[in-house]
N, C-alpha and C positions, 0 to 999 in steps of 0.2 A: 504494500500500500504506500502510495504516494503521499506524505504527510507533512510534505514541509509548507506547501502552500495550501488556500483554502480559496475559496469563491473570495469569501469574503474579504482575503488579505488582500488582492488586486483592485479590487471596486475601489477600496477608501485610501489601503498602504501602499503596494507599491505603485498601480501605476499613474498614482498622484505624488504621492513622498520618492519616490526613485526614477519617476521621468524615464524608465529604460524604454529602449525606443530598438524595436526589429528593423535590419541593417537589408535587407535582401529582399526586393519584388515577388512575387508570388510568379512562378512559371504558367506562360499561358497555358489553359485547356485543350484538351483535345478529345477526341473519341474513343479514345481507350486502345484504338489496335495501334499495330505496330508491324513493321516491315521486315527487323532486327533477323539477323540469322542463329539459330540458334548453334552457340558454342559446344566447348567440350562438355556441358555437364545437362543433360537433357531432363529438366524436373517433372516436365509434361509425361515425357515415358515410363517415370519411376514413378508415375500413380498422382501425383500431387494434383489438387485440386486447381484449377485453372487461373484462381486468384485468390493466394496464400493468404489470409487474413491473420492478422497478428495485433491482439488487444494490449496496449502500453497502460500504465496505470496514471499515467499524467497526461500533460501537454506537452509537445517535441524540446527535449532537452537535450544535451551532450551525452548527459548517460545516456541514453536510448540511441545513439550514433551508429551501434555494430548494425541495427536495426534500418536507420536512413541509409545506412553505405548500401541496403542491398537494392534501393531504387533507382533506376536506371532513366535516359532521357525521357523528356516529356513528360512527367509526372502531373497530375490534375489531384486539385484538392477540392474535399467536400465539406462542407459548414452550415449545410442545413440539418439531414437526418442524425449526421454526426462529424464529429472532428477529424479527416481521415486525409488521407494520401496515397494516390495509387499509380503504381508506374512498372514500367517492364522489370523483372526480378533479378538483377546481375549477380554475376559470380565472378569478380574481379573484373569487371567492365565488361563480361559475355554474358547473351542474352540465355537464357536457361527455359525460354518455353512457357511458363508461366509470367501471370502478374505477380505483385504484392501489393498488399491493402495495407496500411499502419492505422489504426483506428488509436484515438487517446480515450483509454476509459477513464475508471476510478474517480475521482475527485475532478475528475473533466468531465464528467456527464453528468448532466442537470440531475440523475435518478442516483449517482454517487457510484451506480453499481461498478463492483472491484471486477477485474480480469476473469476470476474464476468463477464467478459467478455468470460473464458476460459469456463464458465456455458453454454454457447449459441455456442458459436464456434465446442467444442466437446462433443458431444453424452453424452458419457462413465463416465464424471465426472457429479455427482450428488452433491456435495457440494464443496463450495471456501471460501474461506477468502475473509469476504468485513468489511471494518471498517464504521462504516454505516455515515458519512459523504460523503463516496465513494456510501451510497447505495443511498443518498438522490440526490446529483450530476448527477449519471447515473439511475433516477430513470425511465427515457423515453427510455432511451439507453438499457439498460441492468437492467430492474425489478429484483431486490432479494429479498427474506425475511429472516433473520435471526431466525436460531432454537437453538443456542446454542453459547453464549458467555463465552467463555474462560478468557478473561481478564478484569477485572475492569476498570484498568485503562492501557492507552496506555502508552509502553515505552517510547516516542518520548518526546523528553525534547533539552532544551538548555540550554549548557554547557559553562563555562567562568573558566578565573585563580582568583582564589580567593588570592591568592599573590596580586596581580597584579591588581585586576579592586575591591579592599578593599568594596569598599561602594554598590558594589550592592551586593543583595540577591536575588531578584526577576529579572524575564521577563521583568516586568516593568520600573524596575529600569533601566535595557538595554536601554529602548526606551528612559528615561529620561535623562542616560547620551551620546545617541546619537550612543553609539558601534556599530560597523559594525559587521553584525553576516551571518555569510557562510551559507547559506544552500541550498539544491536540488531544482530546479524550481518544480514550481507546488503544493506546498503544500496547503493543502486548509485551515490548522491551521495557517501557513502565513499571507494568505488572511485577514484571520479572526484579526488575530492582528492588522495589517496594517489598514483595514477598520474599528476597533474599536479605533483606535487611540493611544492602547498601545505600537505600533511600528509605524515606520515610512514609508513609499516606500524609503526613500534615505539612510538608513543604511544596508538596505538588499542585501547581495549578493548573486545573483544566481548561481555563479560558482563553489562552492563545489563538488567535484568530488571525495567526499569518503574520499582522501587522507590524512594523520595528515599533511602533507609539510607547510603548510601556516600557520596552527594552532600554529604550533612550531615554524616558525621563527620569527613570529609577538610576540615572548616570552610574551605572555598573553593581548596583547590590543586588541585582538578579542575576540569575542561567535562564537559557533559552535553547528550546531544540531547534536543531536544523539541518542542514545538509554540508557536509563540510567539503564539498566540492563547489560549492556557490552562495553560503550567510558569509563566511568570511570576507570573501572577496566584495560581495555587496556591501556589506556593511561600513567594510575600510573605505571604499572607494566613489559608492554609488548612493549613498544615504549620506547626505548633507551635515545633518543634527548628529551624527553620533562618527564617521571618518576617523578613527583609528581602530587600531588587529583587534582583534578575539582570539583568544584562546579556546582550545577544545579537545574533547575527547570523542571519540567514534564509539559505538555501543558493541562493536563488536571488541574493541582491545580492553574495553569493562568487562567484558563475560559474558556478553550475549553474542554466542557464534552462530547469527541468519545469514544465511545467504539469499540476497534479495533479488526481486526480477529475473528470478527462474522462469527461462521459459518452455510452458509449461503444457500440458493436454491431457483432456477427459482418458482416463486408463484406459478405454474398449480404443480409442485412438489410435496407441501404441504399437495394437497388433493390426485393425485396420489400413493404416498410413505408413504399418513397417517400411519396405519400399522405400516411398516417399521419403520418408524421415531418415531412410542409410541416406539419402542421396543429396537432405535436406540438410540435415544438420553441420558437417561438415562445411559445407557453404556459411553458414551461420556464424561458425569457429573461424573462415577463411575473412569474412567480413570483418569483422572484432580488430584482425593481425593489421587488415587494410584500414582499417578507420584510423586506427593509432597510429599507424605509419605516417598519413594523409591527409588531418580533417577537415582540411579546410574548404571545398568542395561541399561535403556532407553537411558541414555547419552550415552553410548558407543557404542549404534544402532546407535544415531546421527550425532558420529565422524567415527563409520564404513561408513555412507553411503555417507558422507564430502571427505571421504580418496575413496570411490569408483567411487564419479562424475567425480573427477582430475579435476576439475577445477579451476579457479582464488581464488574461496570460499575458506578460510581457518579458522580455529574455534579449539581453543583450550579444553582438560579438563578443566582447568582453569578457563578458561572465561564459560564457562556450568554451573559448580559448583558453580562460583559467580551469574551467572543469577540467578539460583534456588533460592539462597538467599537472594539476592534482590527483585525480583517480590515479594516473601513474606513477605520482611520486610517493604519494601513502598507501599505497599498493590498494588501492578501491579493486584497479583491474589487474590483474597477475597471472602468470600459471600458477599461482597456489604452493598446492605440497607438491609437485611434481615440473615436470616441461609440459604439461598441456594445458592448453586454453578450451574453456566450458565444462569442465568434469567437476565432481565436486569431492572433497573429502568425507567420506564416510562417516568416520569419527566425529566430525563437527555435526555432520547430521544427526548422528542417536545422540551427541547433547543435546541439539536442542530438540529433539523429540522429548528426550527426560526431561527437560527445565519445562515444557509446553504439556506436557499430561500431568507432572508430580504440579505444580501452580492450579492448576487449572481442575482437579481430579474431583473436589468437594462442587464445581460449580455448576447447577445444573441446565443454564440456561447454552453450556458451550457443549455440542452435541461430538464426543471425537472418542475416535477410533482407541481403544484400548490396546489392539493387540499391531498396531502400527511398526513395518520395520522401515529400516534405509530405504530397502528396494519400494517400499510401498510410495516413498515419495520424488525418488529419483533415477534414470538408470543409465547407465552409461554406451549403454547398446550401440549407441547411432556415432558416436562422438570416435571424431579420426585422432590417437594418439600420435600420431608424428604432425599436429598442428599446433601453433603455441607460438607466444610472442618473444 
């Protein structure tokens, strides 16, 4: 789940208090076909469905980049039924036979609905962003398995003034010196703190609505959650009233090891799109190695298709260019435990399997799977080991 901004943070915060302004025209429209010859890697004969729909849990950001490299010329974006982008499918600049759709669900859709959910509700999308905290949660609700993880580690981190709050360094530290730290209801990394005792239930506030407004006036005796590939940088640079660093810690080097924006498909999927998915995935991994090599191309599809929804969403070059170089320097994106890109470590997964059923095990409103393993939420089947950045 996409949690760092909200409806509501754009309408009033940023893009009034941060002026950020989409850098890139919108590519003209067209019909949808295409002339393109298809390459070495034939999606259309390996089963895939004519136009690979793919559900993002935001509005087009730099994280989601492995995802834009895979659209190809011509691209047409859609802004009425929904938020989307559809252009011929590349596999390093060759045309592979299908389309691809990038739809922004989550917190980009007027109804909120998350990826996984957006997996069961409509047809047409075959893959969603689930961060598998979110897979182990609705694992009764909405069954996913994860075929390809994009990021190591989640951006999601909590941010403090380092001026101003001297003695801490750590999450930890927050809980110890008691800070009230703003963030979005519902987070299950929350839970997790709260119920391990590294934070409190009474310093937490659930009224963060996106906005800097409270961050700034409290001139540094708060924490606040955010994305530490893009609050810092906004905040130092793009927010007027508050222009110097933050300090931060990411939720995963605290103890909560998610791997977020798994992308992900209804289990009967697996064996139906087999096929598909040897010939898919891969591509997916070969993207990832191209965007970071690259992005600069990809980023400007990003901010075209930010400048074509017209909405509240607003997303700088700037802050693009800082992402890119951020997830690779805090290792957001990596090969992990190994040389390959999209697999996931096992080990990290039964934690947080354990941290998400033992939290969660009294409550009866969260419906999940008891006898849950690794393999139930991710599988490594499709993913080429000699691919990797």
């Amino acid at each position: 789940m996409r949690i760092t901004r909200t409806r509501g943070l754009v309408a009033v915060g940023l893009a009034s208090a941060l002026a950020l302004t989409a850098c890139a025209a919108p590519a003209e429209e067209t019909d949808g076909g295409t002339d393109l010859e298809i390459g070495a890697i034939d999606l259309a004969a390996a089963g895939c469905p004519a136009n690979v729909k793919i559900a993002t849990d935001w509005f087009p950001e730099a994280e989601h980049g492995h995802l834009y490299e895979l659209v190809g010329p011509d691209p047409t974006f859609e802004a009425t039924s929904e938020y989307s982008v559809t252009g011929p499918l590349m596999a390093s600049g060759e045309y592979t036979g299908v389309d691809v759709t990038i739809v922004s669900g989550g917190s980009a859709r007027p109804d909120f609905l998350q990826p996984d959910g957006m997996l069961y509700a409509e047809e047409d999308i075959l893959l969603g962003y689930v961060g598998n905290d979110e897979a182990v949660v609705h694992s009764n609700t909405y069954p996913t398995i994860g075929i390809f993880a994009p990021l190591e580690k989640d951006p999601q981190m909590i941010m403090w003034d380092p001026a101003t709050l001297t003695d801490v360094e750590t999450i930890a530290d927050l809980g110890e010196a008691g800070t009230s730290i703003r963030v979005f209801p519902g987070g299950y990394y929350i839970d997790y703190f709260t119920s391990s005792g590294v934070l409190s239930t009474e310093q937490i506030d659930s009224t963060y609505d996106g906005a800097p407004d409270v961050f700034v006036a409290s001139g540094g005796t708060i924490a606040q959650q955010g994305f530490a590939s893009a609050e810092p940088y906004i905040y130092e640079n793009e927010i007027s009233a508050w222009g110097k660093p933050v300090a931060f810690e990411l939720i995963n080097d605290a103890g909560y090891p998610k791997y977020a924006a798994v992308v992900s498909t209804k289990p009967e999927n697996v064996t139906e799109y087999a096929d598909c998915f040897a010939a898919l995935v891969p591509v997916l991994q070969q993207a990832e190695v191209d965007y970071y090599a690259d992005p600069a191309e990809t980023n400007e599809l990003i901010l075209a298709a930010v400048e074509a929804y017209a909405t509240f969403w607003v997303y700088s070059a700037a802050v693009a260019d800082y992402s890119v170089e951020t997830q690779l320097e805090i290792g957001l994106v990596s090969n992990g435990h190994d040389d390959i890109i999209g697999n996931v470590d096992p080990e990290r997964v039964q934690a947080l399997i354990d941290i998400a059923t033992g939290m969660y095990a009294d409550d009866a409103e969260k419906d999940i799977r008891t006898d849950l393993t690794v393999e139930d939420l991710f599988t490594d089947q499709f993913i080429d080991p000699s691919i990797g950045l």
